[in-house]
ZAMI-751245 format. One record per residue (C-alpha): residue number from 0; residue in three letters; x, z, y. Coordinates in steps of 0.02 Angstrom, whole numbers, plus 32768, in hexadecimal, padded with zeros to 4 digits. Last residue first. Layout:
N
REC    nr   rest     px     pz     py
REC   NUM    ala      X      Z      Y
...
***
This chain:
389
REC    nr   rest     px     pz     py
REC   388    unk   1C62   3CE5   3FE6
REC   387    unk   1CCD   3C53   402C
REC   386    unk   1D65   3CCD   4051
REC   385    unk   1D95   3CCE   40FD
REC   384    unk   1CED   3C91   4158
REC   383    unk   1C85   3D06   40CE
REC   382    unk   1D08   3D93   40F2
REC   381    unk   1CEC   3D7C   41B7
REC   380    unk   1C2D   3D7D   419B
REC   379    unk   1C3D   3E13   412D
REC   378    unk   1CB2   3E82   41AF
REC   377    unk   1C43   3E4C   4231
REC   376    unk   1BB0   3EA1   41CE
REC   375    unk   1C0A   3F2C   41B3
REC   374    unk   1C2D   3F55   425D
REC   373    unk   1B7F   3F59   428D
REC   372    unk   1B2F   3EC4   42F2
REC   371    unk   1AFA   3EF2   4383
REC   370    unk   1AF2   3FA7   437B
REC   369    unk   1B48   4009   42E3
REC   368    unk   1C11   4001   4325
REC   367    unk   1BE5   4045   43C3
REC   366    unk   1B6C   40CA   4397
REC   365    unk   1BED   413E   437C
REC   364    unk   1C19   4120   4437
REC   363    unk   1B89   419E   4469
REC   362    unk   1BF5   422F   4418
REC   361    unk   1C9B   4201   446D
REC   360    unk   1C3C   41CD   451C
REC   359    unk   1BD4   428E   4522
REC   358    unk   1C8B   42D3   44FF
REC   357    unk   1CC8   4280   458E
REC   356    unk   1C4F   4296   45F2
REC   355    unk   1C58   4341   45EC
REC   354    unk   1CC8   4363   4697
REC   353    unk   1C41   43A1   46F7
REC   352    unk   1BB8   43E2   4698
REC   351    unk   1B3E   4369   4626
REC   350    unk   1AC4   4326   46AB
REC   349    unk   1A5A   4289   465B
REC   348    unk   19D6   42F5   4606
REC   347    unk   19D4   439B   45C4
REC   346    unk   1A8F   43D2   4575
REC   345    unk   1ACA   440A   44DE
REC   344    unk   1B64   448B   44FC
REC   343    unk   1C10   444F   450E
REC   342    unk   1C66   44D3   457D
REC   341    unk   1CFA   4515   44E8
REC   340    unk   1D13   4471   44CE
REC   339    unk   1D5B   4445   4580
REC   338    unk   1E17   4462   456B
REC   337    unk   1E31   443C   44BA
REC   336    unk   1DC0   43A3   44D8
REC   335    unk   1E1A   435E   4560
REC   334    unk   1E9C   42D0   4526
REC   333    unk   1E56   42D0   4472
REC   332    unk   1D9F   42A8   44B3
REC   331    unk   1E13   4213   451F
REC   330    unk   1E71   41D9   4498
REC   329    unk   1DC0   41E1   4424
REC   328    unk   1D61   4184   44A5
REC   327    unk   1DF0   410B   44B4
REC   326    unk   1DE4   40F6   43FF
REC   325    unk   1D1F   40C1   43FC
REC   324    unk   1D3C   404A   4481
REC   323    unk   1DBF   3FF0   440E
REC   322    unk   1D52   3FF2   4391
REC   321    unk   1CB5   3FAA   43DD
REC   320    unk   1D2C   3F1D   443C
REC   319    unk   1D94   3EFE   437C
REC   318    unk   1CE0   3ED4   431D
REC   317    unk   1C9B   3E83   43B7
REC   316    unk   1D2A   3E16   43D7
REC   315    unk   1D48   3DE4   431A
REC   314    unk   1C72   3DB8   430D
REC   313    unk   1C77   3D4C   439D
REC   312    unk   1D17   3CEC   4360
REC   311    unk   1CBD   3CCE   42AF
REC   310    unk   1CAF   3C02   42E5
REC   309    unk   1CB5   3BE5   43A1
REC   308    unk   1C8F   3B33   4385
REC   307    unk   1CD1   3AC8   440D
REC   306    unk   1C63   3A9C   44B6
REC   305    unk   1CE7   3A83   4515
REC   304    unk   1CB3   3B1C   459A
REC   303    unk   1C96   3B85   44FF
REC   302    unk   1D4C   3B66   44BA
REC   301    unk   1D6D   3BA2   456A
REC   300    unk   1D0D   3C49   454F
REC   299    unk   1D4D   3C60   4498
REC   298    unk   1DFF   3C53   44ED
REC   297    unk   1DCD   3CDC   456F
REC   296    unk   1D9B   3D54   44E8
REC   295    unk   1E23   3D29   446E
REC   294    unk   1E9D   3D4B   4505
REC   293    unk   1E3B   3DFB   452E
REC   292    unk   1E2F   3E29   4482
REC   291    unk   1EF9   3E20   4483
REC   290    unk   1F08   3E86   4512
REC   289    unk   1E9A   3F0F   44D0
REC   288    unk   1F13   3F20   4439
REC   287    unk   1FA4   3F37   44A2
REC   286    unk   1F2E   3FB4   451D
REC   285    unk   1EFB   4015   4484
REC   284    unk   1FB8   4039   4436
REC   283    unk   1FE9   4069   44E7
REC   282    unk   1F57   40DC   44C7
REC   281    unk   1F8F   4120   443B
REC   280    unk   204E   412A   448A
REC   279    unk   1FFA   4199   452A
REC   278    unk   1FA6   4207   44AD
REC   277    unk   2052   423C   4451
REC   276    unk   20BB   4246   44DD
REC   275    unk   2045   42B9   452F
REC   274    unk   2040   4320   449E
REC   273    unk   20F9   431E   449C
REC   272    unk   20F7   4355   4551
REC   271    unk   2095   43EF   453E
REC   270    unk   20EE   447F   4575
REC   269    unk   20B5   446F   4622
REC   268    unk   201A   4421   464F
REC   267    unk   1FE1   4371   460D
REC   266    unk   1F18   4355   4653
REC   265    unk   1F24   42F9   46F6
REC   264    unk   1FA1   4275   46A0
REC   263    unk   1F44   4263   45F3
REC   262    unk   1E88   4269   464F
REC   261    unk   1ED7   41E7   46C9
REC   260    unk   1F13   416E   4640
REC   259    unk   1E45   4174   45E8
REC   258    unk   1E17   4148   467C
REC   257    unk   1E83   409A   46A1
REC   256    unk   1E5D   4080   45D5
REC   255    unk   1DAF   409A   45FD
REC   254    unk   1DAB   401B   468D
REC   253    unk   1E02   3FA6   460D
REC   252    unk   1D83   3FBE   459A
REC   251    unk   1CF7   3F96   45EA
REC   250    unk   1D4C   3EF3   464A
REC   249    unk   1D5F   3E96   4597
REC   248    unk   1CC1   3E24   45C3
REC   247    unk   1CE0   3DCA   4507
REC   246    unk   1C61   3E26   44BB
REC   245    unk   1BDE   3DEC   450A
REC   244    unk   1C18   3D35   44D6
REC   243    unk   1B85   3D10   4438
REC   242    unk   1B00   3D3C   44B1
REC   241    unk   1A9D   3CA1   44B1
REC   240    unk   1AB4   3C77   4405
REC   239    unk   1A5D   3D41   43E4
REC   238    unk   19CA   3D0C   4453
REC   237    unk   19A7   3C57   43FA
REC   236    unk   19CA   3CCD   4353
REC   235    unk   1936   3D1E   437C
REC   234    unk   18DA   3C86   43B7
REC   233    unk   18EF   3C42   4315
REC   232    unk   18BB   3CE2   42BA
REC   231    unk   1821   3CE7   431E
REC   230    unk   17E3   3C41   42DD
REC   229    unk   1735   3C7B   426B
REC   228    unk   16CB   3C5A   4310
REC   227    unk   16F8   3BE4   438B
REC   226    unk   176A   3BFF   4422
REC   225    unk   1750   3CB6   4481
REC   224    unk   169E   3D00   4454
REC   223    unk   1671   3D6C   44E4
REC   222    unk   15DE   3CD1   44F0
REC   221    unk   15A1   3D30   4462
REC   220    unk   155B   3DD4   44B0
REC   219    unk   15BA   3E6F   445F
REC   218    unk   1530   3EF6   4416
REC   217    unk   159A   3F96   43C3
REC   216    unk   1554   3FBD   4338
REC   215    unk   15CD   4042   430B
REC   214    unk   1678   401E   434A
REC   213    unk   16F1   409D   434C
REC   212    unk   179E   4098   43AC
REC   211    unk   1832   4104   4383
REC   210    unk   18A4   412A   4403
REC   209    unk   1953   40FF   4434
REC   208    unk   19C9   413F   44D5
REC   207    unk   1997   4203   44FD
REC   206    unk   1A3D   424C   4509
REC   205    unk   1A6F   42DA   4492
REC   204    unk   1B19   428D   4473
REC   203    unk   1AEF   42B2   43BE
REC   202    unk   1A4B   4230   43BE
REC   201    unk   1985   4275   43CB
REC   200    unk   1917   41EC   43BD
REC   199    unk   1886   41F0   4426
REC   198    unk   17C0   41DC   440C
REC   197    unk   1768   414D   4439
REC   196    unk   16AD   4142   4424
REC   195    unk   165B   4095   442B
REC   194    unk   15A6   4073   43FB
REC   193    unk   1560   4051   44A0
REC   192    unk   15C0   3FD0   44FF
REC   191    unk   1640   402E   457C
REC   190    unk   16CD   3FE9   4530
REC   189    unk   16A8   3F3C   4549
REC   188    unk   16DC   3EC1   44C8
REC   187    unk   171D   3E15   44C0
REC   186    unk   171A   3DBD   4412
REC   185    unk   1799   3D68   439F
REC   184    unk   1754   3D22   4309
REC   183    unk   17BB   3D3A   427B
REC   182    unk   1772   3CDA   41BF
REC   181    unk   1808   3C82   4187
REC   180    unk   18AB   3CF3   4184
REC   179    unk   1856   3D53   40F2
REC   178    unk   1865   3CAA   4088
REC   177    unk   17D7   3C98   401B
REC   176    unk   1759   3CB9   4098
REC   175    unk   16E9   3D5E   40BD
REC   174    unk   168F   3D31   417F
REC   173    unk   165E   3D8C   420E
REC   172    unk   171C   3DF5   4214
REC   171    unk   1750   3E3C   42BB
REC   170    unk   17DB   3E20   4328
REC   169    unk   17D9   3E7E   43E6
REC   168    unk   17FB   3E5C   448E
REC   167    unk   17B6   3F1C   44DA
REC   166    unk   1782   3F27   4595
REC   165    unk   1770   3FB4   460C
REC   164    unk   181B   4012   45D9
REC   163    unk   184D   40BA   4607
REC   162    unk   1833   412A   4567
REC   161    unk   1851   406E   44F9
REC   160    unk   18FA   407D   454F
REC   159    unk   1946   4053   449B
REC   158    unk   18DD   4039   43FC
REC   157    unk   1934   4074   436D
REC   156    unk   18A4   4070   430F
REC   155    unk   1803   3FF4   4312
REC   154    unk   1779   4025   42B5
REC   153    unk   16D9   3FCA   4273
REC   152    unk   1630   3F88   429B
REC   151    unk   1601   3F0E   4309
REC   150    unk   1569   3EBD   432D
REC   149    unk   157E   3DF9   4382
REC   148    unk   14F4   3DC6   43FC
REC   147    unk   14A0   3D15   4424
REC   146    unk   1435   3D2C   4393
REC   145    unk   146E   3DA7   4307
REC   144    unk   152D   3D72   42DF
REC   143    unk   1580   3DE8   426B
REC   142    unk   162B   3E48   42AD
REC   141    unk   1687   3EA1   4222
REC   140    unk   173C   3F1C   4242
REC   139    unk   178B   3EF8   419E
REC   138    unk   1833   3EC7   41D6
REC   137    unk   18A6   3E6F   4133
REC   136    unk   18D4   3DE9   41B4
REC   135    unk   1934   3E80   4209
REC   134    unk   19CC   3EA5   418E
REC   133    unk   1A47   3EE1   420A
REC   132    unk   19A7   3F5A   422C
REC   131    unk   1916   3F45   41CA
REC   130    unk   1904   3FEC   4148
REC   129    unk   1899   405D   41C7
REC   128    unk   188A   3FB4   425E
REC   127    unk   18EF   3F7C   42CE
REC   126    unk   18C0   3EEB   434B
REC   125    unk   184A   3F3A   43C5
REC   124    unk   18BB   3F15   4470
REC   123    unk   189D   3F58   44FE
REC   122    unk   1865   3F1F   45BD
REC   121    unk   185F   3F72   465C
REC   120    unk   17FA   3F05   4701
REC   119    unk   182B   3F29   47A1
REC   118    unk   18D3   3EE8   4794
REC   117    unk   18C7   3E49   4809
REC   116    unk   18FD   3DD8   4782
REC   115    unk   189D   3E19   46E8
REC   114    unk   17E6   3E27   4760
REC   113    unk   1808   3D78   479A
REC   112    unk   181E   3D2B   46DF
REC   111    unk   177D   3DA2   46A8
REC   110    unk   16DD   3D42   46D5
REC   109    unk   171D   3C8C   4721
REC   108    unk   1790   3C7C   4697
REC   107    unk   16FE   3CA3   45FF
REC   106    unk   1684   3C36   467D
REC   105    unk   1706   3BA7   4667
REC   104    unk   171B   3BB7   459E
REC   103    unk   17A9   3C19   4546
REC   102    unk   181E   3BC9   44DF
REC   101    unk   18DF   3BA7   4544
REC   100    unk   18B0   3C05   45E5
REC    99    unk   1849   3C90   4589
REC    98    unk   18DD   3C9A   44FC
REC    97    unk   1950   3C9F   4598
REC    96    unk   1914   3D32   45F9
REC    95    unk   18F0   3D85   4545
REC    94    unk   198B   3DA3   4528
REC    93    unk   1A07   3DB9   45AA
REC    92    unk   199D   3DDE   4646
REC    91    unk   191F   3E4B   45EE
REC    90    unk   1977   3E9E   4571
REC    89    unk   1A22   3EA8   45DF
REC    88    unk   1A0E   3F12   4667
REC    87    unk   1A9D   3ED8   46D6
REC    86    unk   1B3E   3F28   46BC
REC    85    unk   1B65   3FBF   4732
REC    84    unk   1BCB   3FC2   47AC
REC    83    unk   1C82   400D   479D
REC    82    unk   1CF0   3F86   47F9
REC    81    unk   1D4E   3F4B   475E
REC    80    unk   1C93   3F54   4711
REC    79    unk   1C3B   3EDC   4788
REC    78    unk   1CDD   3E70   47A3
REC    77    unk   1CDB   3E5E   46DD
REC    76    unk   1C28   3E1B   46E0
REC    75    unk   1C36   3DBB   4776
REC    74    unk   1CB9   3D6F   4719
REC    73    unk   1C86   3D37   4685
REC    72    unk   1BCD   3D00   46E2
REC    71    unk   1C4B   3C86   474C
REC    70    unk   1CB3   3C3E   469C
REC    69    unk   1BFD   3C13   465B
REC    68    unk   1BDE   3BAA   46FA
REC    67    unk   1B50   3BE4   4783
REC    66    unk   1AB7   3BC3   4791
REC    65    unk   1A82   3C42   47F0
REC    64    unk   19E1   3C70   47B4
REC    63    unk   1927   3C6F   47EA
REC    62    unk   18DA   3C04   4769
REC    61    unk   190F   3B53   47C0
REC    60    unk   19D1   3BA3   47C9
REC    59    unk   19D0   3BB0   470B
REC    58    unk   19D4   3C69   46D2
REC    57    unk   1A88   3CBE   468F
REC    56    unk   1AC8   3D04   473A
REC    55    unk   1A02   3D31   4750
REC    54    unk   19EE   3DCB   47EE
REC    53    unk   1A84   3D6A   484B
REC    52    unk   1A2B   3D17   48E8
REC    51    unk   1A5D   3DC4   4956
REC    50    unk   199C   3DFD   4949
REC    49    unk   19A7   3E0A   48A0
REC    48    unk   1A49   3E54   488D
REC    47    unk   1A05   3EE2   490D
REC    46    unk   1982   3EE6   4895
REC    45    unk   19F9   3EFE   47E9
REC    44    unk   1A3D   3F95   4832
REC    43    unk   19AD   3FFE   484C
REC    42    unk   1965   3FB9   47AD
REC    41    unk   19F0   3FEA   4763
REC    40    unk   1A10   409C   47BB
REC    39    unk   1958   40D2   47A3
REC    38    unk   192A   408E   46EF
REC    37    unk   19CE   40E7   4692
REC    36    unk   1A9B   40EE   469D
REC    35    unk   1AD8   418D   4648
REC    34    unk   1B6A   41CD   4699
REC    33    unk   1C25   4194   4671
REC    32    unk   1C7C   41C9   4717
REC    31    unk   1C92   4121   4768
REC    30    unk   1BC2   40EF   4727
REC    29    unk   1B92   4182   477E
REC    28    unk   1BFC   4170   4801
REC    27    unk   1BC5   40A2   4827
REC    26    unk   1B1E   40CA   482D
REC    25    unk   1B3B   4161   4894
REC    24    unk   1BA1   4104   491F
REC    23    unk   1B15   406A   4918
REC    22    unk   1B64   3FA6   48E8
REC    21    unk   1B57   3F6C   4985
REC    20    unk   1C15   3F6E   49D1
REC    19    unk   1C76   3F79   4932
REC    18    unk   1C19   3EFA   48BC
REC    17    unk   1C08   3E74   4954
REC    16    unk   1CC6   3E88   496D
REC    15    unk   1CEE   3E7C   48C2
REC    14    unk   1C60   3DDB   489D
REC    13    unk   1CAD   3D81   4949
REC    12    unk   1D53   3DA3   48FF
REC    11    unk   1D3B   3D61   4858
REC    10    unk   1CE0   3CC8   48A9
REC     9    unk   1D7E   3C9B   4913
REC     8    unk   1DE8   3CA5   4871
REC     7    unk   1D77   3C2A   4808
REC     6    unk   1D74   3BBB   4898
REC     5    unk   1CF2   3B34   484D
REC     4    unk   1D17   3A7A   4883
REC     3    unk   1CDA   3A34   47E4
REC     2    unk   1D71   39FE   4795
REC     1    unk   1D96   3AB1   4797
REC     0    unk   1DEF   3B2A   481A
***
């Protein structure tokens, strides 16, 4: 309990018991066996949160939130994954929830706030761009003012749950400055306008996740103008600031390392003990190192709470969390393949065959070390910390 009066164990058990008595039984299989979560089970999910009080963990109560304490959203988070529910829908509770909150003007909150908490409205994000990825102020997407309407022409790429989304927060250029940072307006697009074709990008685990967006022409009315024009990049970096402890939810991973244990046990047979041996010490290996992100996470949480400088402590957990997920995969692809190759086939949709998962998890956690910050560019903001360069 804090100064406050806050029963940090009592919540944790009100969040568990919530998670296992409301949270649906296929919501909560699909996301137990490794599925692909989409539209349906999120929003699905993300109502019955609404109508509980918890639809905005994040949001200031007088938006619709809870209000509650950083070290309250840390652990409804974990409860939600120890308990195998799904994580809330990030793009438009995470990001631009708060960017809105923080920038936007009242009719802005009034139109799309309740749509974001309540689930029924699907947001992307149009950030990436052919050549502007980790290095997005170099985007070239172009939006000119012509009245009270912005035209837009470019292409976004990488663009995940575009195929399901209604609503695209996107950067675009409308003016050439010195600095390419200067010059970002951030604008609010519907998917439907005319002008827009998506088509999908086709990734190894043959799961539809990211898509390519094209915008030719496309007509976006100016009051979908977040902020003023030319300061995108601040409110990007607003969104980013706001996120800077994701990473520090450790929960993920040690639900996969639980998993990952039971695909060793159920899987040895006779005459393979050493193998056995040899998978169980790699992932004894894992859960050491997993321990240790877990203390940095929960000390970057309290340094937080005091309002100290985090410094590169953001970047270290992200950089070890996407690893450390990407091993488990590989324990756990190691643990069944030789038993299950011989089935993998490409498969349509969200149901590979029973007992695939795995496989479909290995080859969509390539992406783990790319999204968010790739592991390169952690590896130069830690070197510019350590080094001065």
């Amino acid at each position: 309990m804090d100064a406050a009066g806050t029963d940090y164990a009592a919540f944790r058990a009100e969040v568990r018991e919530f998670c296992l008595t409301r949270c649906p039984a296929d919501i909560r299989a699909l996301v137990a066996r490794g599925g692909k979560l989409g539209r349906d089970a999120w929003s699905r999910w993300q109502r019955i949160l609404f109508d509980h009080g918890w639809g905005a963990p994040n949001w200031p109560r007088e938006y619709g939130g809870t209000g509650w304490d950083l070290r309250q959203r840390h652990i409804f988070d974990e409860t939600l994954a120890e308990s195998d529910c799904p994580p809330q829908y990030h793009h438009g509770l995470r990001h631009l929830g708060p960017v809105l909150i923080e920038y936007g003007t009242e009719e802005q909150k009034r139109r799309f706030l309740p749509g974001i908490l309540d689930g029924s409205v699907w947001w992307c994000q149009g950030y990436s761009e052919p050549g502007a990825g980790s290095d997005l102020a170099s985007l070239k997407t172009r939006a000119v003012r012509e009245g009270d309407k912005y035209v837009v022409d470019g292409q976004k790429t990488w663009t995940s749950h575009a195929q399901e989304a209604d609503m695209m927060y996107t950067l675009v250029r409308t003016s050439q400055e010195a600095k390419k940072q200067q010059g970002i307006t951030l604008l609010l697009i519907p998917l439907d306008s005319p002008g827009i074709s998506i088509r999908p990008i086709r990734t190894i685990d043959n799961w539809q996740h990211v898509n390519e967006v094209f915008l030719d022409g496309v007509r976006v009315p100016a009051e979908n103008r977040v902020g003023e024009e030319g300061q995108g990049w601040s409110y990007g970096k607003f969104l980013l600031h706001h996120e800077r402890l994701a990473g520090a939810n450790v929960a993920p991973l040690l639900r996969q390392l639980a998993r990952t244990r039971r695909l060793i046990e159920e899987g040895a047979t006779e005459g393979e003990e050493g193998r056995r041996r040899a998978l169980e010490h790699r992932l004894l290996l894992a859960e050491a190192e997993i321990t240790g992100v877990r203390a940095l996470g929960h000390a970057a949480l309290e340094a937080t709470l005091r309002r100290e400088p985090l410094g590169n402590t953001a970047a270290v957990i992200k950089l070890t969390s996407a690893n450390l997920m990407q091993r488990l995969d590989e324990i756990a692809l190691d643990a069944t393949g030789h038993r299950l190759v011989s089935r993998f086939r490409p498969v349509d949709g969200n149901a590979p065959p029973e007992g695939m998962e795995w496989l479909q998890n290995y080859l969509y956690g390539r992406v783990r070390t790319i999204y968010g910050g790739s592991d390169e560019v952690q590896k130069n903001l830690l070197a510019r910390t350590l080094f001065g360069h």
